[in-house]
VOPAGU-2260 file (C-alpha; in pm, 1 decimal, decimal comma):
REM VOPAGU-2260
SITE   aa  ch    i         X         Y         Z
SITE  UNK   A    0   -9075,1    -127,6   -3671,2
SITE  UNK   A    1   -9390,3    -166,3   -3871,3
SITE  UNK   A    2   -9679,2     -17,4   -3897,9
SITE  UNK   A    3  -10073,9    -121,5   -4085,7
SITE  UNK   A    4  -10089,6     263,0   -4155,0
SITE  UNK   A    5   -9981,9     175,1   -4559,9
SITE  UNK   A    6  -10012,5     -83,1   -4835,9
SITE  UNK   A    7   -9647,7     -89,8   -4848,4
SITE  UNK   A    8   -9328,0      62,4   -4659,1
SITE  UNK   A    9   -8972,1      56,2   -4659,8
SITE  UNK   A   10   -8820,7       4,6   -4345,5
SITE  UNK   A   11   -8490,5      10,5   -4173,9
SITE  UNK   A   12   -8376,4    -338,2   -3983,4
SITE  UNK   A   13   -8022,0    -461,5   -3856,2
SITE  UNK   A   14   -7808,5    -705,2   -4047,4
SITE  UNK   A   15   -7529,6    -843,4   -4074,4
SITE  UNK   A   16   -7259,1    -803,8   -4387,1
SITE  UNK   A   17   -7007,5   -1069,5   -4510,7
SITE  UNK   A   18   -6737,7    -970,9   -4333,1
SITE  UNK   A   19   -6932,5    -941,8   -4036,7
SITE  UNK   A   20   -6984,3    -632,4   -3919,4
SITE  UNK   A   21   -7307,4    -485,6   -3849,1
SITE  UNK   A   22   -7528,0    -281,1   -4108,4
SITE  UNK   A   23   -7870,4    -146,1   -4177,3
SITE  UNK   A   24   -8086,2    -330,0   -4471,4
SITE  UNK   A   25   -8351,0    -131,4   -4618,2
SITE  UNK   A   26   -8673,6    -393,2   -4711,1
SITE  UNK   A   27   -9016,9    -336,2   -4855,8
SITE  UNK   A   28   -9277,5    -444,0   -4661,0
SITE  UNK   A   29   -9599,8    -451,9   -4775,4
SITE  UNK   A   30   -9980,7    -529,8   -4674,5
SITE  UNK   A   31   -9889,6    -454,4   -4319,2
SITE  UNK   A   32  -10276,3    -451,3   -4186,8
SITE  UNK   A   33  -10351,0    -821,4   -4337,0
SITE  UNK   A   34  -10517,7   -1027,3   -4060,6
SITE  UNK   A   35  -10289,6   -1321,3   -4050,6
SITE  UNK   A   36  -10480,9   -1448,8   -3685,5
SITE  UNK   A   37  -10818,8   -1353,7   -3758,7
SITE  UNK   A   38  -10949,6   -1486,4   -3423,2
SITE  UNK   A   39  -10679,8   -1227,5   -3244,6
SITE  UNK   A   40  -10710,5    -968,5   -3497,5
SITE  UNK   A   41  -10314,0   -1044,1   -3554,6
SITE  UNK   A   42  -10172,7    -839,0   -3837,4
SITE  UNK   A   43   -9875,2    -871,0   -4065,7
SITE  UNK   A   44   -9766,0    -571,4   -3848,0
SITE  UNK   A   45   -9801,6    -733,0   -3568,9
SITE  UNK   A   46   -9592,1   -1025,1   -3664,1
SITE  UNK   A   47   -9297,8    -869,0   -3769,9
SITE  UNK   A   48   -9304,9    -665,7   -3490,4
SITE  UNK   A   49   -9257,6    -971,2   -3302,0
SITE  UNK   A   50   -8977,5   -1065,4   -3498,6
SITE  UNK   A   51   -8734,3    -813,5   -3486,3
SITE  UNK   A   52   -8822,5    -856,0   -3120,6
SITE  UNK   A   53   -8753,6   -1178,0   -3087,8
SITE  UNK   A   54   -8452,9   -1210,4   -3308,3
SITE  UNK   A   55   -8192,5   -1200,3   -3028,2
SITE  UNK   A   56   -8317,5   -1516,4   -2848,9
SITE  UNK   A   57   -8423,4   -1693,9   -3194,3
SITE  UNK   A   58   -8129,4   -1649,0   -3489,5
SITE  UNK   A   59   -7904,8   -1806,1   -3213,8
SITE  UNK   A   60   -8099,7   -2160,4   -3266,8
SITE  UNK   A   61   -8191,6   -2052,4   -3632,9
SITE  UNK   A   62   -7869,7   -1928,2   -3807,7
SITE  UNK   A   63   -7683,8   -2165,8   -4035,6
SITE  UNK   A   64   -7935,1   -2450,2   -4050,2
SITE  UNK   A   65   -8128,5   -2518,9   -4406,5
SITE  UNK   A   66   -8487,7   -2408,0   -4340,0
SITE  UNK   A   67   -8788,1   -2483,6   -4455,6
SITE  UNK   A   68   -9044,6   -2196,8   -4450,7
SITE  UNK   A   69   -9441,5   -2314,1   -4407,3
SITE  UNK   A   70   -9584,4   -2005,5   -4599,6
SITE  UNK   A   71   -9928,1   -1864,7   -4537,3
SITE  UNK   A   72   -9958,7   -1553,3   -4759,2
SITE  UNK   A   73  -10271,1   -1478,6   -4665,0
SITE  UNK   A   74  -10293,6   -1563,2   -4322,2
SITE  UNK   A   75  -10384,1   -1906,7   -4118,8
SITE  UNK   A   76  -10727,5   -1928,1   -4282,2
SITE  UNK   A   77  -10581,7   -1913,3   -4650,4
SITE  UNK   A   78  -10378,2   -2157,5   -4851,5
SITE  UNK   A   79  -10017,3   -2247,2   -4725,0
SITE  UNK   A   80   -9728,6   -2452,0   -4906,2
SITE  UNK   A   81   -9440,7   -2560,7   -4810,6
SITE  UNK   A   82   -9084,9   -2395,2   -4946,6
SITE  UNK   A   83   -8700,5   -2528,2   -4918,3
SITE  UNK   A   84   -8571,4   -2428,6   -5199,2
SITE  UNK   A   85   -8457,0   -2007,4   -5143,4
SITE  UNK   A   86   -8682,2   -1812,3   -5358,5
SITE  UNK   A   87   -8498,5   -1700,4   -5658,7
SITE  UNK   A   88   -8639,1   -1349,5   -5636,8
SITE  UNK   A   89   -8431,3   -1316,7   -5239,8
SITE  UNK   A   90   -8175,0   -1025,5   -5199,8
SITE  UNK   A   91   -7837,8   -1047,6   -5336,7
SITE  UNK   A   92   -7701,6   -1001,5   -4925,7
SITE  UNK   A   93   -7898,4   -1292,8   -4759,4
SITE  UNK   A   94   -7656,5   -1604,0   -4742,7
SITE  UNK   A   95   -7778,9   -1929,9   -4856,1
SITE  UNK   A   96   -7639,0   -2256,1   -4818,4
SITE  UNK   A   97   -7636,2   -2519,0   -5148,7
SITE  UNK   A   98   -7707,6   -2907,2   -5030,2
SITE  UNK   A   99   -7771,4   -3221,9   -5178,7
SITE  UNK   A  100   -8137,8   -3312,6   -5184,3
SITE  UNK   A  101   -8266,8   -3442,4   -4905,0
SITE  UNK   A  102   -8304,6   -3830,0   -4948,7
SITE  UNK   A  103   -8069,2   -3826,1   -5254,6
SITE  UNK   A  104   -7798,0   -3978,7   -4993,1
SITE  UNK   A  105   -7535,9   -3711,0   -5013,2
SITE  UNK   A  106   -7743,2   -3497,5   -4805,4
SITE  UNK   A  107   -7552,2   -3319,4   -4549,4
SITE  UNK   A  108   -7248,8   -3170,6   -4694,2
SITE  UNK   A  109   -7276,5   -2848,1   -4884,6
SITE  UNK   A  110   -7199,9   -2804,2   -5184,4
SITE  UNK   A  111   -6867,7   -2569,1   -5292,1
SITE  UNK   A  112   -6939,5   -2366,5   -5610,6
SITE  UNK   A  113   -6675,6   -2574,1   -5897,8
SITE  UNK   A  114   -6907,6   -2890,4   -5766,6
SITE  UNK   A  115   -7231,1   -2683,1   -5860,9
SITE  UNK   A  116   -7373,0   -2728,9   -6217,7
SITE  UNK   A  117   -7735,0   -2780,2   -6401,2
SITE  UNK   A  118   -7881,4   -3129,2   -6404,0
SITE  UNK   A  119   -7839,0   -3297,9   -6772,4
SITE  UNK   A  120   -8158,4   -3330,7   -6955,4
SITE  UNK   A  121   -8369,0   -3579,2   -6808,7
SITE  UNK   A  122   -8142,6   -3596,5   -6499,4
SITE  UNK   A  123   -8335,7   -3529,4   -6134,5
SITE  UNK   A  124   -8205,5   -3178,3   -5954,6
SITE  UNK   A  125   -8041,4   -3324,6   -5669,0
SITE  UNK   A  126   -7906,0   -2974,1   -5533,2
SITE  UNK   A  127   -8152,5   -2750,2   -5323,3
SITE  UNK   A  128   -8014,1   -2385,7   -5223,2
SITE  UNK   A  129   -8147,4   -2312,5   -4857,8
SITE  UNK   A  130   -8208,6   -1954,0   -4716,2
SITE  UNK   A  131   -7983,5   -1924,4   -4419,7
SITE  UNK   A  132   -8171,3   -1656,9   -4178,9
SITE  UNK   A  133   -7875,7   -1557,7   -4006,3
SITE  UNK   A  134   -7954,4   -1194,3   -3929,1
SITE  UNK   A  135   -8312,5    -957,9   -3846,2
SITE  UNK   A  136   -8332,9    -809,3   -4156,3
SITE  UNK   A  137   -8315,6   -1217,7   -4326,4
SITE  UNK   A  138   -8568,5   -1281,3   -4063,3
SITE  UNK   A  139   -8799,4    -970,9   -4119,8
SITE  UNK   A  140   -8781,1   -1058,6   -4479,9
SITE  UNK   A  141   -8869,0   -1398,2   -4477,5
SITE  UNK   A  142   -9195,3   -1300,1   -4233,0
SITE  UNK   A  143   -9292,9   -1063,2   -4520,3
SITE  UNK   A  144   -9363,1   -1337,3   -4748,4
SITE  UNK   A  145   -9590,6   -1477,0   -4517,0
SITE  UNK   A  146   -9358,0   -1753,3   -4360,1
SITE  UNK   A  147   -9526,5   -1752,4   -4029,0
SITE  UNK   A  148   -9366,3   -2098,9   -3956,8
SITE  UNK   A  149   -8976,6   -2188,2   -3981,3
SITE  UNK   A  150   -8865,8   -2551,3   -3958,9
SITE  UNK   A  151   -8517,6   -2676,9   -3888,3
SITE  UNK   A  152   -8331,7   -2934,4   -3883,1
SITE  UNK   A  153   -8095,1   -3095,7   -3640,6
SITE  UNK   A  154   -7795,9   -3035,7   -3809,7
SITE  UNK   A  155   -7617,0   -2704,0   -3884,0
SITE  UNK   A  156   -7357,5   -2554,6   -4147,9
SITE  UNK   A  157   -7074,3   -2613,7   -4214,6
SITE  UNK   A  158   -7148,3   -2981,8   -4083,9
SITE  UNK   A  159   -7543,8   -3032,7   -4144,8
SITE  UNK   A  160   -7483,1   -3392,9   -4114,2
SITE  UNK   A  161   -7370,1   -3363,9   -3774,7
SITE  UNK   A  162   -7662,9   -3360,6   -3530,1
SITE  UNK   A  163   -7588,4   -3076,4   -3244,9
SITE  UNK   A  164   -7898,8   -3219,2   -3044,4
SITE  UNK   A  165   -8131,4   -3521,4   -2972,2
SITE  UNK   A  166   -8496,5   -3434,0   -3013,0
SITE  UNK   A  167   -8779,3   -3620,4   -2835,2
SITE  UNK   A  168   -9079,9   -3493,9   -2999,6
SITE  UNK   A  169   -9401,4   -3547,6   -2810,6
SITE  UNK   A  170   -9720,7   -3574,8   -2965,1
SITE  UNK   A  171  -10040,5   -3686,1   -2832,8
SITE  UNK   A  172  -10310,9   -3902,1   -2967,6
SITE  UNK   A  173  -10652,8   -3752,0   -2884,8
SITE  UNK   A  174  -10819,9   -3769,2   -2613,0
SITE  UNK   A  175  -10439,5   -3699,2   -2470,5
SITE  UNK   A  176  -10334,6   -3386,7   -2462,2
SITE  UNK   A  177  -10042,8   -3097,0   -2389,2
SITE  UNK   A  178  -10072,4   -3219,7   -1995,3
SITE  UNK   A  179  -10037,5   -3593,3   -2107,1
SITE  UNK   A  180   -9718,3   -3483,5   -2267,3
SITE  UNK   A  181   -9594,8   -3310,2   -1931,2
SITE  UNK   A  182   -9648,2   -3614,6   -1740,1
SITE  UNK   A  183   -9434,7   -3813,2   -2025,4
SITE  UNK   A  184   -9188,1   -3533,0   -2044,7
SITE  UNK   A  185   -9092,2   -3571,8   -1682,3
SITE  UNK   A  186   -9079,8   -3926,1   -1662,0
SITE  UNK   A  187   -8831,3   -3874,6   -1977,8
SITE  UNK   A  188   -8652,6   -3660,7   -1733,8
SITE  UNK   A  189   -8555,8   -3905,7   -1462,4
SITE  UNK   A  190   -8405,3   -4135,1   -1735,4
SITE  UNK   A  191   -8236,0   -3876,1   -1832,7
SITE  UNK   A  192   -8084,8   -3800,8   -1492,2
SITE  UNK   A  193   -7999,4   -4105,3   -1444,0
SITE  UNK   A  194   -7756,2   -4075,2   -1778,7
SITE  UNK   A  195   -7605,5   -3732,4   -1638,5
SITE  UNK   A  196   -7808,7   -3583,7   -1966,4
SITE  UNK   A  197   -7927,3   -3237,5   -1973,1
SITE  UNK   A  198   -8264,8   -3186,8   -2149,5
SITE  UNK   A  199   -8420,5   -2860,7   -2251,7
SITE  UNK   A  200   -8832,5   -2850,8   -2248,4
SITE  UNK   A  201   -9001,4   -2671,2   -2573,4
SITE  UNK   A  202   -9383,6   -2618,7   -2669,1
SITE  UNK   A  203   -9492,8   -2730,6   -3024,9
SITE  UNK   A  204   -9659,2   -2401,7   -3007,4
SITE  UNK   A  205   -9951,5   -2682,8   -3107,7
SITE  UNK   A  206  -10098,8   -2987,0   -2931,6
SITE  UNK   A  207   -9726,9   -3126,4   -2788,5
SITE  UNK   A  208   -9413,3   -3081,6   -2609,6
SITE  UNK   A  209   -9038,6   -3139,3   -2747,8
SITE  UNK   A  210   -8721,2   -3205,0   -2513,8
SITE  UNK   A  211   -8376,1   -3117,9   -2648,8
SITE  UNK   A  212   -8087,7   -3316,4   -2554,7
SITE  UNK   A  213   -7783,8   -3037,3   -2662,2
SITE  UNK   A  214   -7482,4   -3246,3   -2829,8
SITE  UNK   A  215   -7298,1   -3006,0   -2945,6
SITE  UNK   A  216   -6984,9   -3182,6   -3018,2
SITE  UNK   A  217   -6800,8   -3376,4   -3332,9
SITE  UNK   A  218   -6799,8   -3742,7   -3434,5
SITE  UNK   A  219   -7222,1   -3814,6   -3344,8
SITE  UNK   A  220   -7437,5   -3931,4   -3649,3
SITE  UNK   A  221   -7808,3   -3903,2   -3730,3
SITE  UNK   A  222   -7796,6   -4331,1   -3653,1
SITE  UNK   A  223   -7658,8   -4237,0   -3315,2
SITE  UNK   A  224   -7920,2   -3986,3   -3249,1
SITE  UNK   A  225   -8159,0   -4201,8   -3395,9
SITE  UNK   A  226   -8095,0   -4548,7   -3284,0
SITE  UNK   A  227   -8065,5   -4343,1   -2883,7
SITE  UNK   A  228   -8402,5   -4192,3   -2881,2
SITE  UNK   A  229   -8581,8   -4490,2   -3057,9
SITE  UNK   A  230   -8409,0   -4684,3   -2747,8
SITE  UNK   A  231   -8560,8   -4431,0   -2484,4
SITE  UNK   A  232   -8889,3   -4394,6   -2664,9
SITE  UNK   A  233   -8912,1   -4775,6   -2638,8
SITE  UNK   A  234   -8766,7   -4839,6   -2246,2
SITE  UNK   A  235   -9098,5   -4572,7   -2165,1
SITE  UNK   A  236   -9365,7   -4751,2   -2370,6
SITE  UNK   A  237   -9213,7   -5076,1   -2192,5
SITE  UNK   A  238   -9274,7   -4905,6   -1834,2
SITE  UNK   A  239   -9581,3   -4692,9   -1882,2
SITE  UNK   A  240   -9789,6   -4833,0   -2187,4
SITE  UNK   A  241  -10084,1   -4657,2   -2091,0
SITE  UNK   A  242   -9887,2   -4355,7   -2149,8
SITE  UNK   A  243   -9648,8   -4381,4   -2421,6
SITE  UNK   A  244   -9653,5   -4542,5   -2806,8
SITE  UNK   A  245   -9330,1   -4546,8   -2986,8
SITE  UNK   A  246   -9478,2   -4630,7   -3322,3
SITE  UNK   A  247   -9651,4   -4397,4   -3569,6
SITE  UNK   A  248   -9920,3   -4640,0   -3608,4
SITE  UNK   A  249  -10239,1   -4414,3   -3575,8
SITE  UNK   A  250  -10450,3   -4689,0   -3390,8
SITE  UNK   A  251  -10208,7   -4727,7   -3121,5
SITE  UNK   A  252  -10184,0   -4337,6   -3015,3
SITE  UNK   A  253  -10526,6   -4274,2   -2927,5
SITE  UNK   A  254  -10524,9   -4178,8   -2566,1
SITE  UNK   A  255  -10133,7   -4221,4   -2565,4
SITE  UNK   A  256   -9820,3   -4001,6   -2608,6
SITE  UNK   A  257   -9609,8   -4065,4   -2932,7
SITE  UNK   A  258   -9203,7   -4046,4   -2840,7
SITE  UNK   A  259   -9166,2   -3958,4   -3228,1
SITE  UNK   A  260   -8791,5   -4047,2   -3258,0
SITE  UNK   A  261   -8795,5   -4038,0   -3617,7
SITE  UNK   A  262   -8776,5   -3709,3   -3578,4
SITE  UNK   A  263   -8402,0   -3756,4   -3569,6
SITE  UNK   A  264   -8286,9   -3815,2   -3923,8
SITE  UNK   A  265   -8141,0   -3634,6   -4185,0
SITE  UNK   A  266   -8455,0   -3565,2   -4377,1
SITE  UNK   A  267   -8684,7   -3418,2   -4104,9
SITE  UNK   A  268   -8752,3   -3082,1   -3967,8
SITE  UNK   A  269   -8861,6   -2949,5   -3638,5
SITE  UNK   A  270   -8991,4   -2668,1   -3560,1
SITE  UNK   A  271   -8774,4   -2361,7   -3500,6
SITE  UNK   A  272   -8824,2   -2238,7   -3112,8
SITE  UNK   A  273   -8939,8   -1921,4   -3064,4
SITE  UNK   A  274   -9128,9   -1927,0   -3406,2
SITE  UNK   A  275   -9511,8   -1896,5   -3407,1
SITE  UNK   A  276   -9721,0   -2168,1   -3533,9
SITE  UNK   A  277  -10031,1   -2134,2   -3786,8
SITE  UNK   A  278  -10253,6   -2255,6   -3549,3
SITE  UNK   A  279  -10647,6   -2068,6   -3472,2
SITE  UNK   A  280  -10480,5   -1793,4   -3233,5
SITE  UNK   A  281  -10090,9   -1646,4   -3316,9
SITE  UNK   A  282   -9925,7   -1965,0   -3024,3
SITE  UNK   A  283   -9514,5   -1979,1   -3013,3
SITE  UNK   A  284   -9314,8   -2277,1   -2977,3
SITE  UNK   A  285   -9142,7   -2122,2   -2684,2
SITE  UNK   A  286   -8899,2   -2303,9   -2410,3
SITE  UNK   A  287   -9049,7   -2360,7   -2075,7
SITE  UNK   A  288   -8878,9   -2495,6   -1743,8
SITE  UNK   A  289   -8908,4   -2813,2   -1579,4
SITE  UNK   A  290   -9108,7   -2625,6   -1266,7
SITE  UNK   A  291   -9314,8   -2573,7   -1513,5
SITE  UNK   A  292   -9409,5   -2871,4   -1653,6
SITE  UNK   A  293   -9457,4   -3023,7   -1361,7
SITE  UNK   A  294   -9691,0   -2776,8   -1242,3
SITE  UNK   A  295   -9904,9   -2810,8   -1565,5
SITE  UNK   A  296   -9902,9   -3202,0   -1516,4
SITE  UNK   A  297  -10001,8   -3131,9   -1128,6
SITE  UNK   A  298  -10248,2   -2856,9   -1207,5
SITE  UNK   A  299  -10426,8   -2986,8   -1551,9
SITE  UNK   A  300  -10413,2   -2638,5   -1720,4
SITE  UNK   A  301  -10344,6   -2688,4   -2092,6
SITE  UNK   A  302  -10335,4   -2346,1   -2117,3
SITE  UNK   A  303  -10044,6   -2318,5   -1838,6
SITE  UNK   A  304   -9854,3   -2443,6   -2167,7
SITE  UNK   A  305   -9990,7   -2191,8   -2450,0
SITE  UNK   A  306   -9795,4   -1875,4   -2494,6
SITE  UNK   A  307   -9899,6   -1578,7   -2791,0
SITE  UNK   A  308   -9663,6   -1361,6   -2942,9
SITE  UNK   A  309   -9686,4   -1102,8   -2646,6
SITE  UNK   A  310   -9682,6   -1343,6   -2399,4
SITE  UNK   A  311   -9307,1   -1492,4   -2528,8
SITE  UNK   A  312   -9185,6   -1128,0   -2594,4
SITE  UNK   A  313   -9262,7   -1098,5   -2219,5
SITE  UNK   A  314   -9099,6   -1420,3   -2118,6
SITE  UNK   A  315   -8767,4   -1331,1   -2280,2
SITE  UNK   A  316   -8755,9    -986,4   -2110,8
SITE  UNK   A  317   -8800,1   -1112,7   -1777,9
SITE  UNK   A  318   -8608,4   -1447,2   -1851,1
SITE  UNK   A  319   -8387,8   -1443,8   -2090,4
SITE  UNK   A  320   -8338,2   -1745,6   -2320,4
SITE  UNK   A  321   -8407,2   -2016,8   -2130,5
SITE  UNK   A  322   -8298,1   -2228,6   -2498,1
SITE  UNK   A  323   -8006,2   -2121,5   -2458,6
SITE  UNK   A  324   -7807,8   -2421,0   -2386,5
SITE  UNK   A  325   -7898,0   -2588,0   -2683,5
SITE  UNK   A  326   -7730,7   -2376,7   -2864,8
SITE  UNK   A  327   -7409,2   -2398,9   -2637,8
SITE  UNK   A  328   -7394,3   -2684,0   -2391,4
SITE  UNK   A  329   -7171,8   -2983,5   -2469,6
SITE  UNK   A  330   -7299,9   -3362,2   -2372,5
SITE  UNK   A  331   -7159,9   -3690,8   -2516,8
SITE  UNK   A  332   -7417,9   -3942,6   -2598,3
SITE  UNK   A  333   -7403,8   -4248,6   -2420,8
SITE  UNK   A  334   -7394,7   -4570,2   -2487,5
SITE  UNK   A  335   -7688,4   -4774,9   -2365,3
SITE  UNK   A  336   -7661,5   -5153,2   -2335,5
């Protein structure tokens, strides 16, 4: 799509009207042959190359759901911020979707325009307007402000307050690593086989691993979600408490595996799958299978477990989405005694 060849270009990229059919947006790209991976050479080029590439297997899992961008505009060795709100300067096509604040205690349900209005003087702004990347050209132009990083959260309109998965988000305390986080990830397996559970195995695209439990269905609550994984997060630092901490505190993780079930609330984020991470080289958070894991945890290969931008390109041309039943499959949660 893009080349480095000019300060700025306009390009052509697939999107998606109101009504649904399909069109063509044109956007302005510019600064195309900024480094953004200096240690890969990576440029701006590069990584919107990737995603319009990668949009088929990523808006899927992205669409709909209030992001948060992590925006490095001049690349992973410059300044970054954070950004929910929608940038007021965003084209008049690209959908957005108006919530309460998080934390504010209405979060969750959007917000229909008669409800909107300004906040009196001296009254907190309780509503945030979220960019909802629900096409390539939304995606292309997002990556063109530097958002190298898109964060999710559980939930999804029109329901954001309805979790459509269980995340067990696995992070290790150094000197543990990726391969410590296998061999936690498949002992969180056989629990869940014995609960008839599906679970879908992700890459941070940093240090950890992150297992999806797909929901999928109505009536579950963030204290479901929650109040399950804190559950399983504690049963596996009961069993293997070399292995696994289930509390933040930072003086119990070292050499251990946090089970971060917090993760599962209305006010967190996870990373989006497939997108890359501002880490030292241009890594993915990109879905793996459970052969594997367990071939990383047998073998000791961190790198086994570390895939760049052409490497996941690769991986969904030969494999498809293997996230795919996140998106799709439908599991009721249990009930554990």
């Amino acid at each position: 799509m893009a080349t480095g060849a000019a300060q700025r270009q306009t390009v052509e990229v697939p999107g998606t009207a109101a009504d649904g059919t399909s069109v063509v947006r044109r956007l302005s790209v510019s600064n195309l042959g900024k480094v953004y991976w200096p240690q890969r050479g990576t440029t701006k080029a590069a990584f919107l190359n990737y995603l319009v590439a990668i949009a088929p297997a990523m808006l899927p899992h992205l669409a709909h759901r209030p992001v948060t961008f992590k925006r490095y505009p001049d690349g992973v060795e410059g300044q970054s911020f954070f950004e929910k709100r929608c940038p007021p300067h965003k084209p008049d096509w690209l959908a957005t979707t108006t919530l309460p604040k998080r934390g504010t205690g209405r979060w969750g349900r959007p917000i229909p325009p008669e409800e909107r209005r300004r906040p009196r003087p001296g009254e907190r702004e309780e509503l945030v307007e979220h960019c909802d990347l629900a096409d390539t050209a939304a995606l292309v132009w997002a990556g063109n402000l530097g958002a190298l990083e898109l964060h999710v959260p559980m939930g999804r309109a029109p329901d954001p307050s309805t979790p459509r998965a269980v995340v067990f988000d696995l992070d290790p305390g150094a000197p543990a690593d990726v391969i410590t986080c296998a061999q936690v990830a498949l002992r969180l397996r056989e629990v869940f086989d014995r609960l008839s559970l599906t679970a879908v195995p992700k890459t941070s695209g940093g240090k950890g691993l992150q297992l999806y439990v797909p929901l999928n269905v109505e009536g579950v609550t963030y204290d479901d979600t929650s109040g399950f994984s804190q559950q399983i997060a504690q049963l596996l630092e009961r069993v293997h408490p070399e292995l696994v901490v289930s509390r933040q505190t930072k003086t119990e993780r070292v050499g251990r595996v946090l089970i971060d079930w917090y993760q599962n609330t209305l006010t967190k984020t996870t990373v989006c799958v497939y997108s890359p991470r501002a880490r030292e080289r241009p890594t993915v958070s990109t879905p793996v299978t459970w052969d594997e894991v367990s071939d990383a945890a047998d073998d000791g290969d961190p790198e086994a477990l570390r895939f760049e931008l052409d490497d996941v390109i690769a991986r969904v041309e030969a494999q498809g989405d293997l996230f795919a039943p996140v998106a799709r499959l439908q599991q009721e949660l249990p009930t554990l005694a």
